[in-house]
N, C-alpha and C positions, 0 to 999 in steps of 0.2 A: 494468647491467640484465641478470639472467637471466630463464631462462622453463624450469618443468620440464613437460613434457606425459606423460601413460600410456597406452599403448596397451595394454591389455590382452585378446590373442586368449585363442583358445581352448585354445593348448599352450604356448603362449611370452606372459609378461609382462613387457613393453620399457616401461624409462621414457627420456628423451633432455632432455638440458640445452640450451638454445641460450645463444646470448650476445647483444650487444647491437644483430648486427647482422643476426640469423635464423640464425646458424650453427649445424649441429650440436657440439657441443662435446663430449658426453658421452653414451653411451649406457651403461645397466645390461641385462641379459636374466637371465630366470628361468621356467626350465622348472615346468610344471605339471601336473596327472595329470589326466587323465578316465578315470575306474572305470569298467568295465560289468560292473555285477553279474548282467545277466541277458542273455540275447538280445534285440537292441534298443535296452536304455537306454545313454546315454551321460550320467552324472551328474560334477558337481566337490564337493570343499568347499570351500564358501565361504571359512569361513576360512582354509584354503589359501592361495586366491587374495588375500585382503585381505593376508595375512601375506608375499605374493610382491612384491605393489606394493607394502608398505611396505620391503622389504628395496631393490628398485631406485630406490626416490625416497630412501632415506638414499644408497644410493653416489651416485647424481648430486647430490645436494645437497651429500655431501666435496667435488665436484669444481668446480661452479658459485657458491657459498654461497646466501644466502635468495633464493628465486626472485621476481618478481614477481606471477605468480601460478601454477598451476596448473593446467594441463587435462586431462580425462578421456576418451580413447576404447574404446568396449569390446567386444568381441563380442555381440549383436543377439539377438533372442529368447529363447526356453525359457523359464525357470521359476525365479525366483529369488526364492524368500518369504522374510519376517522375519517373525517374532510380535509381541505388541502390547510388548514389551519391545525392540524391534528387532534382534533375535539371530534369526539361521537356522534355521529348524523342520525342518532337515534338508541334506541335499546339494543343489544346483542339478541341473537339469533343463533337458539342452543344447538347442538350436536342431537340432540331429543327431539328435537321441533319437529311437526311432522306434517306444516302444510304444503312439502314440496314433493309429497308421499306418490300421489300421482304422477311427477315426472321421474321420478327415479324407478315406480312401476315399469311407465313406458320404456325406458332407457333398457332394461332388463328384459323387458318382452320382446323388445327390437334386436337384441344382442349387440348393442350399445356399451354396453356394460361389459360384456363379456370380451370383446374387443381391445375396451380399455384396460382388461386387466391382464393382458397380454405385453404391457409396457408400465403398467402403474401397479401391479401387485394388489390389488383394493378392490374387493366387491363395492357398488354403489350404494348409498341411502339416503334418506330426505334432510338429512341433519349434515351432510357436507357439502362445502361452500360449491358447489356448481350445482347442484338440486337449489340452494335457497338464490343465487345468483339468477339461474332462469324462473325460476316461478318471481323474482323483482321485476324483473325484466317486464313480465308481462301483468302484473300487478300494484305494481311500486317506481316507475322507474327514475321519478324525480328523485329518489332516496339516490339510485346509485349515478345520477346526475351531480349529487354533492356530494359524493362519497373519494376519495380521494386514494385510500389505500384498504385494501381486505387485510386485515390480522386475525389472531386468533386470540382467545384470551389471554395468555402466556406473551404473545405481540404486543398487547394493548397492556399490558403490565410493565414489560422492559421499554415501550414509547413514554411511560411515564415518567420511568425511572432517568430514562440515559436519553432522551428527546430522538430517538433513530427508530426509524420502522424499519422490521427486517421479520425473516423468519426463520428458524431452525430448521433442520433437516428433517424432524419428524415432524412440526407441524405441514411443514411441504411435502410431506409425502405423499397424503390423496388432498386430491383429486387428482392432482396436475403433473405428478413430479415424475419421469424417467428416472425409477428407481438404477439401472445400471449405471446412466451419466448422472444420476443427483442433480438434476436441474431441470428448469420444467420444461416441458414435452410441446412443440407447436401443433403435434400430430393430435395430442389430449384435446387442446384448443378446439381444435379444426370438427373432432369428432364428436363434440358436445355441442355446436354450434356457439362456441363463446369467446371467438377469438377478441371480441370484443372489449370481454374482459380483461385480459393482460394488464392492461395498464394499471389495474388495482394490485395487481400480486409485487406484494416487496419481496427485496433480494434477498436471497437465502445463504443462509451462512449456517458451520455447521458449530452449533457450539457457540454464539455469538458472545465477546464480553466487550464490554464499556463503561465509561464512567460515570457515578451517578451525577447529577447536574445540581445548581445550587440550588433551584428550587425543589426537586425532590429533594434534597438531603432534606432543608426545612420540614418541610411533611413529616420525614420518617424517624427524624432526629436525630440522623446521621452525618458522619463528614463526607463535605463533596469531593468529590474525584472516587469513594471507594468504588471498585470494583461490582459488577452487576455480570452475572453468568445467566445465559437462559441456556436453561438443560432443555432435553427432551419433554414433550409432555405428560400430561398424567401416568397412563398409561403405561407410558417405554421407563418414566425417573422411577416408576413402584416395581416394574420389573427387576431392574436395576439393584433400586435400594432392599429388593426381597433376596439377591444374590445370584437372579439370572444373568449372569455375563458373558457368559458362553455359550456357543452352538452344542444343544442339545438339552440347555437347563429349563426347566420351567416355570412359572408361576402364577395364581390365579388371584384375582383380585376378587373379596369377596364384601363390594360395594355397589353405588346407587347401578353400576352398571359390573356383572358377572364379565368379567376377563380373566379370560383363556389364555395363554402366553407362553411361545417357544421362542428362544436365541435360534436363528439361523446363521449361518457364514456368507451363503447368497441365495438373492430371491429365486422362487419357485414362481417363473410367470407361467407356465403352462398346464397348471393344474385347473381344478375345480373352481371359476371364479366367487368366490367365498374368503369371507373374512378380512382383512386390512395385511400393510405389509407396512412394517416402519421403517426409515431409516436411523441407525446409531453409532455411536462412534463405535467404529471398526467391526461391524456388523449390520444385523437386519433383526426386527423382531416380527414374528408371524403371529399375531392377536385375533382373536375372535371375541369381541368387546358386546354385550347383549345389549338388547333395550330396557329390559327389567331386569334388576337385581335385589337387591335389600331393600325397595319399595314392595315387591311382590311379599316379602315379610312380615313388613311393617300392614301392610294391606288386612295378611290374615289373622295379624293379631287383633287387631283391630274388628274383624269379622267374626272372631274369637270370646271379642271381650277381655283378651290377656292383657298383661301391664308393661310385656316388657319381649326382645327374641327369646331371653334364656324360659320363660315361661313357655313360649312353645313349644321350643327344643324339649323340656321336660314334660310334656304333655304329649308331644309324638314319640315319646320315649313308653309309653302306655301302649302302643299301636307293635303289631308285629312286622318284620318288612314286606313290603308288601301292600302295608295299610290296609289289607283283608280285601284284596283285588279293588281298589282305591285309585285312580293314575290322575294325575294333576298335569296339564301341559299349561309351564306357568308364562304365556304371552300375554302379558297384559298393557304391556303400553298401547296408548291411542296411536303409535308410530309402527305398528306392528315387529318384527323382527329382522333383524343385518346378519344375526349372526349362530350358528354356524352356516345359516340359509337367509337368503333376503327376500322378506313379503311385508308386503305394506300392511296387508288384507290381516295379517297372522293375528290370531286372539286365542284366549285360553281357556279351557275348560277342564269342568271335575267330572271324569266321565268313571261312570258305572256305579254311582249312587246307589243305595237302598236304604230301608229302614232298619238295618244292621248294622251300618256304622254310625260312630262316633266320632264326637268333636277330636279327640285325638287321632281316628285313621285320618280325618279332613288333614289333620298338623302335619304328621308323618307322611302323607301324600302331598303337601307343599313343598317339603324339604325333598324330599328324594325328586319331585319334576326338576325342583333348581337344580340339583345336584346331576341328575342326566342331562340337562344341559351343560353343563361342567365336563362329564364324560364326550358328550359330543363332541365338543369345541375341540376337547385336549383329540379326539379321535382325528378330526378334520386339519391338525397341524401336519397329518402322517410322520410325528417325533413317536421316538420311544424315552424319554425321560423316566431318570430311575427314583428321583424322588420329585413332589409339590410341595413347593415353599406359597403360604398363602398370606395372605392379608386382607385388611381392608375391614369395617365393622362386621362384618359376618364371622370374622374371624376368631372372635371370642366367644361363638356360641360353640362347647366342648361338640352337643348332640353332632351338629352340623361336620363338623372335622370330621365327625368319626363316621359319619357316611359317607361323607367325600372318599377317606379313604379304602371302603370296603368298594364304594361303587367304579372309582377309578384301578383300585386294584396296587395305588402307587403309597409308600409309607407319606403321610403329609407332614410339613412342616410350618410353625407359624414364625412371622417373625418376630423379633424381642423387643422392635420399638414400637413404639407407639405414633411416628408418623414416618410411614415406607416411603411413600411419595417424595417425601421432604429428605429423604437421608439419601434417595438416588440422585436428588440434586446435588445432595451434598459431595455426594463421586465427582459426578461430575464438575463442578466445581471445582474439585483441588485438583483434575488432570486439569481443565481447563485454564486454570493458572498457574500450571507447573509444580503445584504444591505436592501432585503426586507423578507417578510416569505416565499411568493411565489407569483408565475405570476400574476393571478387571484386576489391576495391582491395589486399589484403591478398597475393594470392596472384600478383596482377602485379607484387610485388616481391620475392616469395620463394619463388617456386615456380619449381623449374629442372628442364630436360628435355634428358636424351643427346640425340646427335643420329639422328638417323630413321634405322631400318633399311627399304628401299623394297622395293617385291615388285616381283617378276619377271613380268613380262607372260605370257610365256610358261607358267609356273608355274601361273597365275592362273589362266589359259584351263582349264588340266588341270583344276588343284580344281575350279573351277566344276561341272564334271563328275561330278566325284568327291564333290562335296558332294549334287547330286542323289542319285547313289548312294546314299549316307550315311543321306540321309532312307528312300529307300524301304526299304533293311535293316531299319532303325527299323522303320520300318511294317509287314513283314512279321513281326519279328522279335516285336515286341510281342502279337502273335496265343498266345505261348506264355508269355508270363509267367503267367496265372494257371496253366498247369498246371504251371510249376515251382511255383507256390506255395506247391500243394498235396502239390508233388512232399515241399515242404522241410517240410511241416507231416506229415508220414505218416513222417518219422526223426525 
């Protein structure tokens, strides 16, 4: 028995063999590009991307031979059409993209937004398919004049594979989806003024599987008819494969995007509109998914002159907590913020500089903003989880874990494989084909976790502290975002 799963993010596409007793056996990786042709956009080619997973599912299939079946996970939102011939009417349109930043502003300002998330569970932002849908609209519209069906990456992956366009119940969840009936909403439609659109959105199915076709199999080096599962996407298969299956578990994704992650049993529409709300098999997951993550890292190494994360981490490890009254609020994407709060305008700053600190308080003041955003997120689920299972490349930086856990106050856990993402497909996958009963039974045999880094009581006390802080700066800080905005539109 093999098994080959795809996880395909948004810079790296991983495929990973198991064997016949859940083991990883094989992993392939393949770098991929996001172009920004303008200020703002963050686009792929498709083909690209299809021609990246087929290049990783032929090297794991030299190494494991014909798999038993196949599963898909894929990076979540944005804008990935095919024409009525099912070929790309152009480049993808990321989840990051940020030229539709102005209408998802307005939607928000208007309580547009907030409306919507009284039947969709989903704060609004410029990187999902109804922000990039109307800014076409009014920009583009001969694109969606050819455009024939909306997918999402994870769509345009299994259209390859198995010739059928559909969607999963997570990818359907925002913008459109009537989380209580899992089907989309005309009232969504009607309130975004896009009823227009429908005719793009494929059927949704939960858990879709089918066969692979003879010309994929060619590509991938496979036999045709196997089996093709599209799991959940990024986001919901890393939860998953971290060992959140249950209402109340948590996990945080410590990659290009900082994900916050509770199992619920059922949606919470009447809260705080803030955050995403997934559908899963036999559950909900409540995410608070950021715009920056381990680019904010990557950023200040680089700012640094360091060579590597774990060099920072050991370099903020010189700093006391605190960073010597040092506070870093790390928004940096040109998309501003979704999550735990949505602002288009949201940017980041090192506030309260002097000629006292040092290159290590600047380090130790990056890590502790990421990490109170981390605190927030898990704040804004209103779960009480007794431990964090994390992942994702942030995950191996030790420094980082151990303020995660002094600052969440929760013992952290990492997980043992080396691709999450890929192994919650893999759950899914064997309930999907009956190879197990279901996820949850799936993942109590094959989901394994380091052993806990604990926080420091003492520690704990400070952040708490330091976390109030945290917020107020926010607060105050946010007072000046539009007039950088204006600052940044007058160069």
């Amino acid at each position: 028995m093999a098994i080959i799963c795809v996880d395909a993010g948004t810079t790296v596409i991983k495929a990973v063999g198991y064997d016949a007793t859940g083991a990883e056996t094989a992993v392939a990786r393949r770098a991929t590009v996001v172009s920004r042709p303008a200020p703002g956009h963050a686009e792929q080619d498709m083909h690209a991307v299809w021609e990246a997973v087929a290049a990783t599912v032929r090297e794991v299939a030299a190494r494991v031979g014909a798999p038993d079946f196949v599963a898909i996970t894929a990076q979540g939102d944005g804008f990935w059409p095919v024409g009525f011939d099912g070929e790309p009417t152009g480049p993808a349109i990321l989840w990051n993209d940020a030229r539709a930043a102005s209408i998802a502003d307005a939607w928000t300002r208007e309580g547009t937004a907030a409306a919507a998330f009284g039947i969709n569970g989903s704060a609004t932002a410029s990187g999902l398919p109804h922000a990039i849908l109307a800014w076409l609209r009014a920009h583009d519209p001969a694109r969606l004049d050819r455009s024939g069906a909306l997918l999402t990456c994870g769509g345009w992956i299994f259209s390859r594979m198995t010739g059928e366009l559909v969607a999963d119940e997570s990818d359907a969840s925002a913008p459109f989806m009537d989380l209580r009936a899992r089907a989309y909403s005309p009232e969504l439609f009607a309130l975004y003024g896009l009823d227009w659109a429908r005719r793009l959105l494929p059927e949704i199915r939960p858990c879709p599987v089918a066969g692979l076709t003879p010309g994929a199999a060619g590509a991938l080096g496979l036999p045709a008819g196997t089996p093709v599962v599209m799991a959940p996407y990024d986001i919901a298969s890393t939860a998953l494969g971290a060992g959140a299956v249950e209402a109340g578990q948590a996990c945080g994704i410590l990659g290009t995007t900082l994900c916050t992650e509770v199992v619920v049993g059922s949606p919470d529409l009447d809260g705080e509109p803030t955050g995403i709300t997934i559908a899963l098999p036999g559950g909900y997951l409540r995410a608070f998914p950021t715009f920056a993550g381990t680019e904010v890292v990557q950023w200040t190494c680089r700012l640094l002159g360091l060579s590597d994360p774990a060099e920072l981490g050991e370099l903020a490890m010189l700093s006391e907590p605190g960073a010597g009254g040092l506070a870093f609020l790390p928004y940096l994407s040109p998309a501003g913020e979704r999550a735990p709060f949505s602002d288009p305008l949201a940017r980041g700053a090192l506030l309260g500089m002097s000629f006292e600190h040092g290159r290590e308080d600047v380090a130790r003041a990056v890590l502790e903003g990421l990490t109170m955003v981390i605190r927030d997120c898990l704040t804004a689920t209103g779960a009480a989880p007794t431990e964090l299972a994390v992942c994702g490349g942030g995950s191996a930086n030790a420094t980082w874990l151990g303020l995660i856990a002094d600052v969440t106050g929760l013992p952290v856990r990492r997980s043992a494989d080396a691709e999450v993402g890929a192994r919650g497909a893999y759950l899914v996958g064997l309930a999907a084909t009956g190879a197990a009963p279901s996820v949850a039974e799936a993942a109590a045999g094959h989901v394994r976790l380091r052993e806990a880094v604990e926080p420091d009581l003492a520690r704990r006390a400070r952040y708490d502290r330091l976390f109030e802080d945290f917020l107020t700066l926010r607060g105050t800080t946010a007072g000046t975002w539009p007039l950088l905005s204006d600052m940044r539109d007058r160069t």
